[in-house]
C-alpha positions, 0 to 999 in steps of 0.5 A: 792717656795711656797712664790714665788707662792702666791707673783705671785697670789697676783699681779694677783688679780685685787685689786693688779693691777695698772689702764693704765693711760689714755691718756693726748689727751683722757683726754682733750677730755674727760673734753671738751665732759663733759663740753660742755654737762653739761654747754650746758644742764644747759643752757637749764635749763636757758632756760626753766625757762625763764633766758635766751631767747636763747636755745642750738637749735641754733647751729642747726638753720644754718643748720639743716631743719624742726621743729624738732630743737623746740622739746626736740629732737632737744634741746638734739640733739643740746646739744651732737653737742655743746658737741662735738664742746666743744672738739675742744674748749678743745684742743684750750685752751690746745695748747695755754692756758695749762701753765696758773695756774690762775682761771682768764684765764679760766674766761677769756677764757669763756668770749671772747668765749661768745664775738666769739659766740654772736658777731662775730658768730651771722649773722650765728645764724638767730634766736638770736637777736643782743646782743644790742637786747637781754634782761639784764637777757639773756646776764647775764645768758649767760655771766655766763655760758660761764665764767664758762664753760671756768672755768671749761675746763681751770681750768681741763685741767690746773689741768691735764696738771700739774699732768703730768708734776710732774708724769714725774718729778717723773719718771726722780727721781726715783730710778731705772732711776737714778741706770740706768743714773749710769750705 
């Protein structure tokens, strides 16, 4: 009996408790939040230090009003809304790009988004002169941040993506589902 009481309070202590998984949606909103933020925020670093013409405001030229979009304010405030555009890029490159194992897809994957953003998307954006326009060292900085960007949500959700497909393997191979398949 008294084996059976501290076997109860040895699972009840926290160090003895297993995490929740998180949710695989929850974790591609995670990695796509997390990577829009950073890479958005090491672009403005390019910007203050002169490597690149173009600052995370621009998402905010279109639509928001005011010169607040020149301040840090604005910088920051553009780089949460980049954040936050960056979780549907997640979920994009997980519905179609998920069952690729390749470093170059995620390369890949961040350069035609540099092509969608500076050629298709750039009438939108008033401010950011024509790529043929734009200096060697802005297209450069650019094109690197959005390659690695695109490393970085592919290579994470591909990563995670994997994870799960061996933990259910394993689930289906344990030896309690298997006793029950038995039964």
């Amino acid at each position: 009996m008294l084996q059976n009481n501290s076997s109860e309070q040895n699972e009840k202590l926290e160090q003895n408790q297993r995490e929740k998984p998180i949710s695989f949606p929850v974790k591609i909103l995670m990695i796509g939040l997390f990577g829009g933020l950073f890479w958005s925020f090491l672009g403005y670093l390019a910007y203050i230090i002169n490597f690149t013409e173009i600052a995370p405001n621009m998402i905010l030229e279109p639509w928001a009003v005011g010169e607040w979009k020149q301040t840090i304010l604005g910088q920051f405030i553009s780089i949460v809304v980049i954040g936050a555009i960056s979780i549907a890029v997640a979920f994009l490159y997980y519905a179609v790009l998920k069952k690729y194992q390749n470093i170059w897809i995620g390369a890949i994957f961040g350069a035609v988004l540099w092509g969608v953003v500076f050629y298709l998307l750039n009438p939108i954006f008033q401010n950011v002169p024509a790529v043929t326009e734009l200096k060697r060292n802005t297209i450069i900085t650019n094109v690197c941040l959005y390659i690695l960007y695109g490393v970085f949500i592919g290579y994470s959700i591909t990563f995670e993506y994997n994870e799960l497909q061996v933990n259910n393997r394993e689930e289906q191979n344990t030896p309690e589902t298997q006793t029950a398949d038995a039964t």
